[in-house]
N, CA, C and O atoms as CSV, one atom per row, in Angstrom:
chain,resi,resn,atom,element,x,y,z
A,1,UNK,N,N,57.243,123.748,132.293
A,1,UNK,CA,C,58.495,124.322,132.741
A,1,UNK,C,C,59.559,123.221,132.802
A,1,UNK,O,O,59.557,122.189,133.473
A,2,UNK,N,N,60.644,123.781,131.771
A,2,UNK,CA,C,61.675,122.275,132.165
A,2,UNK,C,C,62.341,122.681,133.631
A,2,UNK,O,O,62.119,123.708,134.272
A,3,UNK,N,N,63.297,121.483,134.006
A,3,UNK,CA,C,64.379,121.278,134.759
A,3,UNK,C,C,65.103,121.993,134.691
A,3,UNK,O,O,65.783,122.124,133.673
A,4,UNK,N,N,65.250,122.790,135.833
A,4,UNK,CA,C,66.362,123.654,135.391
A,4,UNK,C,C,67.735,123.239,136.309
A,4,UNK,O,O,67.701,122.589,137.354
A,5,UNK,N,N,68.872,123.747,135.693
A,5,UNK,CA,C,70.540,122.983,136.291
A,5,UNK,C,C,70.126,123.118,137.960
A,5,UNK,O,O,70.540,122.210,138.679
A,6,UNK,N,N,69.457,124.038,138.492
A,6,UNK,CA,C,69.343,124.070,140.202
A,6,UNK,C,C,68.324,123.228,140.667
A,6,UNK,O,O,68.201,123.102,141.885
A,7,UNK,N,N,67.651,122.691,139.984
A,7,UNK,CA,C,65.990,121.488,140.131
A,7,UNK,C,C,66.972,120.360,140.222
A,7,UNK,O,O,66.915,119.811,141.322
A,8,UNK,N,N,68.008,119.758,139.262
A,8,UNK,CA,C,68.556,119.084,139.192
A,8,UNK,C,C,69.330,118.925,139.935
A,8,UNK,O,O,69.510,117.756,140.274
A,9,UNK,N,N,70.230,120.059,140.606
A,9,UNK,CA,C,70.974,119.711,141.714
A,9,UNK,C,C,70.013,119.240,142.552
A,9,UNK,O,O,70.181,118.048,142.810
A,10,UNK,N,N,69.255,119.639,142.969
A,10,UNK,CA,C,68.288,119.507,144.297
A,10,UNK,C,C,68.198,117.925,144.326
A,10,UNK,O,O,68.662,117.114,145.127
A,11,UNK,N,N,67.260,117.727,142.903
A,11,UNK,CA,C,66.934,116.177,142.423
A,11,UNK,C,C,68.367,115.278,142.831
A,11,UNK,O,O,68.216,114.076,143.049
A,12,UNK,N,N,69.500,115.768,142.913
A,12,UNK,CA,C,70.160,115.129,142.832
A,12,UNK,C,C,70.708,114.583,143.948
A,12,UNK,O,O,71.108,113.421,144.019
A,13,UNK,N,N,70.739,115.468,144.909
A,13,UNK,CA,C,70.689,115.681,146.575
A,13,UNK,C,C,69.641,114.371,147.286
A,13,UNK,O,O,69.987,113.351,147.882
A,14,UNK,N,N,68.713,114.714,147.057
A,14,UNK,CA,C,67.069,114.514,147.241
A,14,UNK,C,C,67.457,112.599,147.073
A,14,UNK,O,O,67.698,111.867,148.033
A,15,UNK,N,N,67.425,112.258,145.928
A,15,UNK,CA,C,67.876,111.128,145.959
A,15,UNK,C,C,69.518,110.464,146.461
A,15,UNK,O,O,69.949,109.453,145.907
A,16,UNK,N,N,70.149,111.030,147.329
A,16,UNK,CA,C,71.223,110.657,147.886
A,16,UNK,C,C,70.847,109.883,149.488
A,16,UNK,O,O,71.648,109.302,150.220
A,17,UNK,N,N,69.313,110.116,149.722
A,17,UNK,CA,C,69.157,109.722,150.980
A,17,UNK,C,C,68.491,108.261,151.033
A,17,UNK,O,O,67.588,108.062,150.222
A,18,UNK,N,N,68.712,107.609,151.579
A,18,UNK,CA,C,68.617,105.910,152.229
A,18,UNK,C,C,66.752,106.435,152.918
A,18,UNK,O,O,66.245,106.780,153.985
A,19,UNK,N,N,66.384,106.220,151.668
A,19,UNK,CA,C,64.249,105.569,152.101
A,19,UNK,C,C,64.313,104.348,152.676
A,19,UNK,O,O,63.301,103.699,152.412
A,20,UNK,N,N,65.192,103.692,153.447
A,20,UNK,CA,C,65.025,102.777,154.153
A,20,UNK,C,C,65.249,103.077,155.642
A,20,UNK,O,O,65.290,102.177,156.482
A,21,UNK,N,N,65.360,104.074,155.866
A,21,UNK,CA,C,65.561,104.323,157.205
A,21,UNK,C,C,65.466,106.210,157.387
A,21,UNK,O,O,65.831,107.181,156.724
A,22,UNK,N,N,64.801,105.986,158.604
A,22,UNK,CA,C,64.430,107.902,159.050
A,22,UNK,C,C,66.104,107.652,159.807
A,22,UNK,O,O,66.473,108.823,159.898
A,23,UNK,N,N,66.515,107.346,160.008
A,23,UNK,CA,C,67.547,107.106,160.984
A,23,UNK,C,C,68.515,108.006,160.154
A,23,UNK,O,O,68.846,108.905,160.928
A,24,UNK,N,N,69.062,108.175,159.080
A,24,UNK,CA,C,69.930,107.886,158.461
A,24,UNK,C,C,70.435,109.603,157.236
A,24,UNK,O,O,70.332,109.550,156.011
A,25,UNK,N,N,70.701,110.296,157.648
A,25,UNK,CA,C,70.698,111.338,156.888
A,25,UNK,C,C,72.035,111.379,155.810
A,25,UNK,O,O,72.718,110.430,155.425
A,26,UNK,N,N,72.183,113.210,155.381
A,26,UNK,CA,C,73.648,113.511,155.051
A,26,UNK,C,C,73.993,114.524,155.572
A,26,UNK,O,O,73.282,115.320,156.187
A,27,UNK,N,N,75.378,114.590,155.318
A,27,UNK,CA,C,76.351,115.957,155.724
A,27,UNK,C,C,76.786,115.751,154.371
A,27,UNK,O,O,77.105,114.769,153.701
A,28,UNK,N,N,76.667,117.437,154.114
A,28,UNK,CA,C,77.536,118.315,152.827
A,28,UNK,C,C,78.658,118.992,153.599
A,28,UNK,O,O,78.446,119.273,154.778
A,29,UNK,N,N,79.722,119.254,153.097
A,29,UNK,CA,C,81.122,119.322,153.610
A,29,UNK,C,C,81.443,120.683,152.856
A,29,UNK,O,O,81.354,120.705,151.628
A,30,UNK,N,N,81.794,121.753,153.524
A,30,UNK,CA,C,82.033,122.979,153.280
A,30,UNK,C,C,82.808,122.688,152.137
A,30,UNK,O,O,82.581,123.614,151.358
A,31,UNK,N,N,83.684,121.813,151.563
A,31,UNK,CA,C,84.761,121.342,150.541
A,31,UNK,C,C,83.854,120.976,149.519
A,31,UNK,O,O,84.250,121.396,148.432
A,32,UNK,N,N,82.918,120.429,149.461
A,32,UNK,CA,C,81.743,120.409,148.392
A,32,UNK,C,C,81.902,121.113,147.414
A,32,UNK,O,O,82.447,122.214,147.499
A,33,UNK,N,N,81.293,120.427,145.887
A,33,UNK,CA,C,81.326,121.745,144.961
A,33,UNK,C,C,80.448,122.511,145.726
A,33,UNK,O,O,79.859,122.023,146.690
A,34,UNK,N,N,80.256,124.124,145.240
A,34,UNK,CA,C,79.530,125.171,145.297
A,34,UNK,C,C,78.231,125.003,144.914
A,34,UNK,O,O,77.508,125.485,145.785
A,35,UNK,N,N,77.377,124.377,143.690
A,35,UNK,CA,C,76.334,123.932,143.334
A,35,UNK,C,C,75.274,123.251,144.334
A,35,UNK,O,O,74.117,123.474,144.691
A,36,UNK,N,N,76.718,121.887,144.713
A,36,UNK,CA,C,75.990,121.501,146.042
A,36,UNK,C,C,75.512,121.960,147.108
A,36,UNK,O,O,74.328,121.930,147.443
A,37,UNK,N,N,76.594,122.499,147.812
A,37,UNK,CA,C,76.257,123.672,148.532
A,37,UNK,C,C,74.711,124.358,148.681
A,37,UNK,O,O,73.853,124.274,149.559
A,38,UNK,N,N,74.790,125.138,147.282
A,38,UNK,CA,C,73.730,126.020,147.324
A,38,UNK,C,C,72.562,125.369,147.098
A,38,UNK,O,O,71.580,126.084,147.298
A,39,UNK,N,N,72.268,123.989,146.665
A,39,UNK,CA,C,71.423,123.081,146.540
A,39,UNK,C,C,71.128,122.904,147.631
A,39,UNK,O,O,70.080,123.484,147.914
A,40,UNK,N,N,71.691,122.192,148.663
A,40,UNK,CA,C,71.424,121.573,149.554
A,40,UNK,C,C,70.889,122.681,150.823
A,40,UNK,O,O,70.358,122.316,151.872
A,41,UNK,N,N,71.209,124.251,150.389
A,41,UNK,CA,C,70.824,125.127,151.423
A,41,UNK,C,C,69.429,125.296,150.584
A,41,UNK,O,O,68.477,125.195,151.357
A,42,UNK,N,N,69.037,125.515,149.269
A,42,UNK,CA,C,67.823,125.399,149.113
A,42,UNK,C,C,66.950,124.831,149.957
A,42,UNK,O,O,66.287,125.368,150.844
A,43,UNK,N,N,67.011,123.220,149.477
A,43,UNK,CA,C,66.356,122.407,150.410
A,43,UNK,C,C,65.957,122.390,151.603
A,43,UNK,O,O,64.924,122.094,152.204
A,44,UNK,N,N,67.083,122.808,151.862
A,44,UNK,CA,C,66.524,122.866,153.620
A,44,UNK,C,C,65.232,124.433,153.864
A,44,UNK,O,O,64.236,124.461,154.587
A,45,UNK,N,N,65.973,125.907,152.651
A,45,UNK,CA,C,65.089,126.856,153.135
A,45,UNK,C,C,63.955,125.957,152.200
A,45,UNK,O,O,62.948,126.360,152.782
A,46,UNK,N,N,63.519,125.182,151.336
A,46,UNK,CA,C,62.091,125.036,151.328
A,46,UNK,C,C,61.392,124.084,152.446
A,46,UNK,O,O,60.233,123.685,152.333
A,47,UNK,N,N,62.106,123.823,153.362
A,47,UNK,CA,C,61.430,122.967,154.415
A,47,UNK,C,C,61.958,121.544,153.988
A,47,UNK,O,O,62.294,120.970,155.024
A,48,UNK,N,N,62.168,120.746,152.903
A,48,UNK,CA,C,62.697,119.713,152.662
A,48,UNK,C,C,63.678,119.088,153.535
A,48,UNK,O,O,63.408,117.931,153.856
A,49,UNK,N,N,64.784,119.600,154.005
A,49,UNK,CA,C,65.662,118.770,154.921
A,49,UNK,C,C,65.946,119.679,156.383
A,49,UNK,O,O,65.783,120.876,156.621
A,50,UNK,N,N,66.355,118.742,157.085
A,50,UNK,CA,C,66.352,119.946,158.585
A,50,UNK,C,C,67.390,120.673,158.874
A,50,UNK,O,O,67.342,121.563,159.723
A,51,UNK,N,N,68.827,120.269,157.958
A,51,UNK,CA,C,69.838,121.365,158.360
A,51,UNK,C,C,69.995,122.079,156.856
A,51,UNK,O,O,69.480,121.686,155.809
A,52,UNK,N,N,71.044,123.498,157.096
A,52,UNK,CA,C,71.352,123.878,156.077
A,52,UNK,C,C,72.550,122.902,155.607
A,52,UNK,O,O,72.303,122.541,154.456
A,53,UNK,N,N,73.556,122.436,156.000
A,53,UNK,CA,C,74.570,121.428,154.782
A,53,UNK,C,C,73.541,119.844,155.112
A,53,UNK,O,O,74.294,118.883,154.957
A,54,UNK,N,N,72.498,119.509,155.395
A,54,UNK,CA,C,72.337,118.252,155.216
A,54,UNK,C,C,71.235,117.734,156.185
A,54,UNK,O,O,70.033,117.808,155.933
A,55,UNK,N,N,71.659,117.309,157.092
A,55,UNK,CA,C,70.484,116.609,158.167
A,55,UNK,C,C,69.677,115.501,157.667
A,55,UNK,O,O,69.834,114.544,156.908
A,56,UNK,N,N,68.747,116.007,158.392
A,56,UNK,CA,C,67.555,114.611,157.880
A,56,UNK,C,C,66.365,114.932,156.618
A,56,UNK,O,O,66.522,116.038,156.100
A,57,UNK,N,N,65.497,114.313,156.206
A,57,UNK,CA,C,64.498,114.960,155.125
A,57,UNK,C,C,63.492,114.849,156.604
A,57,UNK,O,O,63.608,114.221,157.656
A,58,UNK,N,N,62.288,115.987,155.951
A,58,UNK,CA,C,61.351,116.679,156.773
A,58,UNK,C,C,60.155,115.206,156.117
A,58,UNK,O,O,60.546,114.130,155.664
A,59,UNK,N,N,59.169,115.516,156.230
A,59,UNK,CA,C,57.862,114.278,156.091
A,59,UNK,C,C,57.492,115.001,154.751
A,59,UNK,O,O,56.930,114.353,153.868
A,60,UNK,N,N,57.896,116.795,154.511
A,60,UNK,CA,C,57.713,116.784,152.887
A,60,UNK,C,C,59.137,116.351,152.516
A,60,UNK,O,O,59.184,115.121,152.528
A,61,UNK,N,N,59.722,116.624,152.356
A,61,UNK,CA,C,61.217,115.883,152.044
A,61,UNK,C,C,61.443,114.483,151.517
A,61,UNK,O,O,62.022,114.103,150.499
A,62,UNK,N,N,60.773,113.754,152.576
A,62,UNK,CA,C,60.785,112.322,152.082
A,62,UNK,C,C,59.779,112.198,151.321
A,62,UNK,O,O,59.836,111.285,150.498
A,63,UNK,N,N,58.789,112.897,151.347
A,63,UNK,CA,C,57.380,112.623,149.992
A,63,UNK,C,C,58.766,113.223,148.392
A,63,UNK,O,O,59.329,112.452,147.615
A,64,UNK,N,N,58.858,114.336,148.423
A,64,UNK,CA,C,59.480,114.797,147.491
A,64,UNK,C,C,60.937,113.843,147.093
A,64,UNK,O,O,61.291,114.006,145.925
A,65,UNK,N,N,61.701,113.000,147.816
A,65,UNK,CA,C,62.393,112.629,147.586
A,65,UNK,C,C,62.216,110.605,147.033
A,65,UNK,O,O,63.049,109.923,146.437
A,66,UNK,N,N,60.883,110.218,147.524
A,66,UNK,CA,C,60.544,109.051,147.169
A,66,UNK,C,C,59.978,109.321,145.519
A,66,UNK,O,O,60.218,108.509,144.625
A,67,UNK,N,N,59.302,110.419,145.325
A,67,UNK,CA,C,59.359,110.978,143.651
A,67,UNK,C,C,60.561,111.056,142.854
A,67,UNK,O,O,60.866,110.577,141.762
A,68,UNK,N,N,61.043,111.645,143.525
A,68,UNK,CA,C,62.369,111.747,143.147
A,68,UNK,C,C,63.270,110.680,142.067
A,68,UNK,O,O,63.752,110.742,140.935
A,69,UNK,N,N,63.159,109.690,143.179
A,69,UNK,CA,C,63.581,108.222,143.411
A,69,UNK,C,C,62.953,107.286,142.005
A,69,UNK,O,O,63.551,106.677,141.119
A,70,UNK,N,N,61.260,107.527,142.316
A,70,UNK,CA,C,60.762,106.712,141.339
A,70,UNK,C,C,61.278,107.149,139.926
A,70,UNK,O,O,61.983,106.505,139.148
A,71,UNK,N,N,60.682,108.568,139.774
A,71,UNK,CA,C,61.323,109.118,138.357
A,71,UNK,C,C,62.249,109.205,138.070
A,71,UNK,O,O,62.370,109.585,136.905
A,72,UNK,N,N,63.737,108.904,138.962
A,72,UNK,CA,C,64.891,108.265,138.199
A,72,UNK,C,C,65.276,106.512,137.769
A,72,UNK,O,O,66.147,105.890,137.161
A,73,UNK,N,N,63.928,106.230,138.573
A,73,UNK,CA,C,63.781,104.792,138.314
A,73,UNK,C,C,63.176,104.562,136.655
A,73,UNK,O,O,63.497,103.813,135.732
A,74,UNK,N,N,62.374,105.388,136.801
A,74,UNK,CA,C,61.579,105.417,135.606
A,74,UNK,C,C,62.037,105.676,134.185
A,74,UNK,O,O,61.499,105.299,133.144
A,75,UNK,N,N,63.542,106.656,134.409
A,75,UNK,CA,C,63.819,107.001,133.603
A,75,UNK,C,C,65.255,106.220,133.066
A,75,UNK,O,O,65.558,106.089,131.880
A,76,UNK,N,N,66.146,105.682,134.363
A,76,UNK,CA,C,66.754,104.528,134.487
A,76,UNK,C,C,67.228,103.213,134.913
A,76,UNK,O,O,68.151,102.738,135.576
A,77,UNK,N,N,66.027,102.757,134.135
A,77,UNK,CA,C,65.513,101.279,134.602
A,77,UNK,C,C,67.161,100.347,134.668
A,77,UNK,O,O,67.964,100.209,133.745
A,78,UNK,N,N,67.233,99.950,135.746
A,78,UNK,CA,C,68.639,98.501,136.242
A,78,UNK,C,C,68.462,97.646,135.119
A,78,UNK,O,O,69.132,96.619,135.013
């Protein structure tokens, strides 16, 4: 199954968060594109993050989002 444009938003979300600290979340801003938006309310209904515009990642969240992370590492190596 490829990626589809809403996997990608998610993916895209997902890696916006600082794996260096639980401390440290986001806020999505009602002014947001719409994509985002509806991305970021995904996430949260799959259990991934704790609010609907943002919060913190859940303990699956941060598993799913350290993947995330690597496989854009993987795919764009610095």
């Amino acid at each position: 199954m490829p990626f589809t444009p809403d996997i990608v938003d998610e993916l895209n979300i997902l890696v916006r968060f600082n794996l260096n600290t639980t401390l440290e979340g986001i806020k999505v801003h009602k002014t947001a594109a719409p994509a985002i938006i509806a991305a970021t309310l995904r996430l949260h209904e799959k259990g991934l993050i704790s609010q609907k515009d943002g919060g913190y990642l859940t303990n699956l969240g941060r598993e799913a989002a350290e993947q995330a992370q690597a496989v854009l590492d993987l795919l764009n190596p610095a």
